[in-house]
N, C-alpha and C positions, 0 to 999 in steps of 0.2 A: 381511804385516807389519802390527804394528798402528799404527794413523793417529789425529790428534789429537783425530779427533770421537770417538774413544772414550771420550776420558777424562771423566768427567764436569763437568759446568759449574759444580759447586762447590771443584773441585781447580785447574781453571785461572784461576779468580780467586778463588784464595787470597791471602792475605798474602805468606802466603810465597813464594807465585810470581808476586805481582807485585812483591813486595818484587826478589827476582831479576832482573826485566825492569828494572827501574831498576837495578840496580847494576852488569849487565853492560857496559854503554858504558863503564864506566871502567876493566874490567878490560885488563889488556896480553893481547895477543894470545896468547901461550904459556899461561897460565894459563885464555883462556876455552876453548885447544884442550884444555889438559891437563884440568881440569872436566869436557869433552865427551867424553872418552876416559873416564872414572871413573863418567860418568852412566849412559851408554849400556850400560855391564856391567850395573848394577845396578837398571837400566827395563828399556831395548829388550831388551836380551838377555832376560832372567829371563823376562819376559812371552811373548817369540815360544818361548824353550825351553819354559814350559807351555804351554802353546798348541800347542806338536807331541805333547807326552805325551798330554794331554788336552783332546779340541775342547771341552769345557766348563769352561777353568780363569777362572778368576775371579781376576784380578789382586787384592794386595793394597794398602792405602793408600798404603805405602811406595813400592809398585811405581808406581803411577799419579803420584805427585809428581815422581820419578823422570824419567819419561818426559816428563810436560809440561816440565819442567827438561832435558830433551833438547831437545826443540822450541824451545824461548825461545834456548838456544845456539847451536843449529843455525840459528837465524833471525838472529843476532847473527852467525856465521861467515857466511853468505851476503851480510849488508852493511858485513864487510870485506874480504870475496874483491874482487883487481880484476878488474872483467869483462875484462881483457883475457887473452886465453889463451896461453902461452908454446909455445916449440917445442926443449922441454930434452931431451925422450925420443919415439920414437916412437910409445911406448902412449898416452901424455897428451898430443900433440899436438890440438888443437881442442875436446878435450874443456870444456864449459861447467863452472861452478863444480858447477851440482845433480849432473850425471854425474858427477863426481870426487867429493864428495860421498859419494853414492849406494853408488860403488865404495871406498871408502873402509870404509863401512860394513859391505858384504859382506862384506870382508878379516878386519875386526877378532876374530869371531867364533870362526876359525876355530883360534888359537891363546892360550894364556894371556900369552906373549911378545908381540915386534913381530916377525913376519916382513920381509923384504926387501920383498915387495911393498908392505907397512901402512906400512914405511917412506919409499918413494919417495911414495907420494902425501901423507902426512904431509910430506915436505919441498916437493911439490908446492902442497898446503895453507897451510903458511909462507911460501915463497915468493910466494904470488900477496896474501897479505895482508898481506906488508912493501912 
């Protein structure tokens, strides 16, 4: 998967993605998951899908903004998640926020839609940050 030290040192302090790190605090929770859902097709995904066609793809600018704009959200959902972990289903029972998360992530990928799975942990997601 690609990681944040990829991206180069002049795309993560940009304006605009510092602009971003400030503005996220004030967004409501639906909106910085719905963002994170939007972002992640259009970074994470694009970038790991070249990246299996070709081990020599070369993300583009769009791609890389993208992505660090993943990270900044994903860093903003980790410090609304409450660390405390619910016992609603037996899959996500103990599960930490980064493993749900994480799994989360895998899921999305897989379909254009919300699968049933992408769904319970999306509600899992909401619930632990209301």
């Amino acid at each position: 998967m690609f990681s944040y030290k990829d991206i180069p040192h002049e795309i993560k302090e940009s304006y605009e993605i510092n602009s971003l790190r400030k503005a996220v605090p004030k967004w409501k929770n639906r909106t910085v998951l719905s963002i994170y859902l939007n972002i992640y097709g259009m970074g994470m995904q694009a970038i790991t899908e070249g990246q299996m066609k070709e081990p020599d793809y070369s993300p583009s600018e769009r791609e890389f903004y993208c992505a660090a704009s993943y990270f900044v959200l994903r860093k903003e959902l980790f410090k609304r998640m409450s660390p405390l972990v619910s016992r609603r289903s037996e899959d996500l029972i103990l599960l930490d926020n980064k493993k749900l998360l994480d799994k989360f992530d895998t899921c999305l990928p897989e379909e254009p839609g919300i699968s049933p799975e992408t769904r319970r942990y999306l509600v899992e997601i909401l619930n632990r940050m209301e």
